[in-house]
C-alpha positions, 0 to 999 in steps of 0.5 A: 483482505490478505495478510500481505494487503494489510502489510502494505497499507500500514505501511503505507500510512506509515510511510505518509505519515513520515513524511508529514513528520519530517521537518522542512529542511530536509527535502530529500528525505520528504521525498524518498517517504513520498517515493516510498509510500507509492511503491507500497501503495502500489504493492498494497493494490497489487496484492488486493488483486491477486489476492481476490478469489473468484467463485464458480458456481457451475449451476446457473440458476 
């Protein structure tokens, strides 16, 4: 997993985490957290993506 993978699911576990945290009475701030954990989990996926590493192994065996 790359640096900037890990980057964003702690950060994603952050941002639920804070969601949970926030009281009831503040609905928009509960969503923006929610909001806010999909972006990174979708930057989390995107940065597992690019950064696999494919091998070539030009001799087939």
């Amino acid at each position: 997993m790359s640096k900037s993978a890990l980057s964003f699911a702690i950060l994603t576990l952050m941002a639920v985490v804070v969601s949970y945290l926030i009281p009831d009475q503040a609905p928009a701030f509960t969503t923006l957290a929610r909001i806010t954990a999909g972006v990174f989990f979708t930057l989390f996926i995107a940065a597992l993506i690019v950064g696999r590493r494919f091998k070539f192994d030009p001799v087939l065996r």
